[in-house]
C-alpha positions as CSV (number, residue, x, y, z in Angstrom):
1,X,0.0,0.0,0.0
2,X,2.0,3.4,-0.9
3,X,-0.1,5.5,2.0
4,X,1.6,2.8,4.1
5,X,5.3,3.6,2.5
6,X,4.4,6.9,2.6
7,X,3.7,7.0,6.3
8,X,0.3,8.4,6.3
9,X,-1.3,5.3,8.5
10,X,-4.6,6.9,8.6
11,X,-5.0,7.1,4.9
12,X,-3.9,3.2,4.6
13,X,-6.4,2.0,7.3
14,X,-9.2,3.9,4.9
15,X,-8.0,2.0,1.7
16,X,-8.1,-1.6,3.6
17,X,-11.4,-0.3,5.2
18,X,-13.1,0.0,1.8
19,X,-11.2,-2.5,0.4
20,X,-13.2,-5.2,3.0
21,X,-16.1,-3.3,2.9
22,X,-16.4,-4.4,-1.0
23,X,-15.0,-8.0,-0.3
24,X,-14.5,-9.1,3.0
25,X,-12.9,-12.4,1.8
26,X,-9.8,-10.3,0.8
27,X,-7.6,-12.4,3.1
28,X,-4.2,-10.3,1.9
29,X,-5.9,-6.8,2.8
30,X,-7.2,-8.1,5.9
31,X,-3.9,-9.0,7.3
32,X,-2.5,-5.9,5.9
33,X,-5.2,-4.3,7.5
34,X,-4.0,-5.7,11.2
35,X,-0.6,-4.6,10.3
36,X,-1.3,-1.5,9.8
37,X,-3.5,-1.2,12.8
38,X,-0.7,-2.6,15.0
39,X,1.9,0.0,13.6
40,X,-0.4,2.5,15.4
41,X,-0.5,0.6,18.7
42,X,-4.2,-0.7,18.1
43,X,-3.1,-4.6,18.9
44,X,-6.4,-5.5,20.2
45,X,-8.2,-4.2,16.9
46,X,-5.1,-6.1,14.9
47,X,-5.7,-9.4,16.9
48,X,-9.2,-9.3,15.5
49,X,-8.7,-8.5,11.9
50,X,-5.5,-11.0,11.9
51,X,-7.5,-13.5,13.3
52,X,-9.9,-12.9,10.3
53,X,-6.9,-13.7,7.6
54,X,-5.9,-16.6,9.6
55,X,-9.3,-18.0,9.2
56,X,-9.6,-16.9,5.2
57,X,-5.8,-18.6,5.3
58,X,-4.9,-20.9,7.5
59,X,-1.7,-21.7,5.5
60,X,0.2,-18.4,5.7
61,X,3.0,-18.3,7.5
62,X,3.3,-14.6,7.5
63,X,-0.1,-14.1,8.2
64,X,1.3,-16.8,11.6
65,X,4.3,-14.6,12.1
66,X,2.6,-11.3,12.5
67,X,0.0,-12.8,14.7
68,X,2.6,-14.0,16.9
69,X,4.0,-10.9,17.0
70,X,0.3,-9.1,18.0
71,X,0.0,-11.6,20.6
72,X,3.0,-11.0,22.1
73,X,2.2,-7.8,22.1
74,X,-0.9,-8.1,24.0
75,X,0.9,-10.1,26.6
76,X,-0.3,-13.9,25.7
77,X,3.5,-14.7,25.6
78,X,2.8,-18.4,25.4
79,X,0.1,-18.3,22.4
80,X,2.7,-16.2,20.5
81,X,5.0,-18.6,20.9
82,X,2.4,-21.9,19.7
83,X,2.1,-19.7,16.8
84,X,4.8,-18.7,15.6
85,X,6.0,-23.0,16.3
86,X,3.3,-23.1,14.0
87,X,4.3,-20.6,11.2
88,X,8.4,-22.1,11.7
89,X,6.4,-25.5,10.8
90,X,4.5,-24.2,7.9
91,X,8.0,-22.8,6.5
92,X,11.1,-23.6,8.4
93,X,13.4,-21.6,6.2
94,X,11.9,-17.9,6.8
95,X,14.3,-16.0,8.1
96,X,11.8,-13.9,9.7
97,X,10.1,-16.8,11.8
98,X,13.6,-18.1,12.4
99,X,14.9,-14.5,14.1
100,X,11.5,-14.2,15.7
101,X,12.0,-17.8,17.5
102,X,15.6,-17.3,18.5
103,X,14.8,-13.6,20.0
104,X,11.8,-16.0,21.7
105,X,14.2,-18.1,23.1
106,X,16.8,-15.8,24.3
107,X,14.6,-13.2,25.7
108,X,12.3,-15.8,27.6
109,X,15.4,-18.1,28.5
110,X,13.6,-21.0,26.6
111,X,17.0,-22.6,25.1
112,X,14.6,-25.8,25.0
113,X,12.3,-24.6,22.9
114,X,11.7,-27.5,20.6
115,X,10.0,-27.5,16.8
């Protein structure tokens, strides 16, 4: 989304907004749509539209990833981390899961953490 590159969040949110209003099933605008929302510090509004994608697209790992990341966010350290197990599963050789998991590890002292 350029508003998004371009900074202006507010303008982005509108796009995805009417995006979904004309096709709710847009799985990709919906879970840029949580993005968004969790670059302006909305998590719990994220959690519910990424939940939304995740159910449009069970398969996605990024979809996975960010939601971990939302989670964690709103404190359910442990569902983040069942997630994102469950993204690292879907596609073992993102780097993105891969950093997210180790920074899991290390910042929670979970060494065992096991896939």
């Amino acid at each position: 989304n350029r508003a998004v590159q371009a900074g202006d969040l507010s303008q982005a949110l509108k796009h995805y907004q009417e995006a979904l209003a004309e096709d709710p099933s847009l799985a990709d605008a919906r879970a840029d749509y949580a993005v968004t929302l969790g670059l302006q510090g909305k998590w719990q509004q994220a959690e519910e539209q990424m939940r939304q994608a995740i159910a449009l697209n069970e398969q996605d790992p990024l979809y996975l990833s960010n939601y971990a990341r939302i989670l964690d966010k709103l404190g359910q350290k442990e569902e983040a981390k069942k997630v994102l197990q469950k993204a690292y599963l879907l596609n073992p050789k993102d780097k993105t899961i891969l950093l997210a998991l180790a920074d899991k590890a290390t910042l929670g002292g979970d060494f065992d953490m096991s896939m």
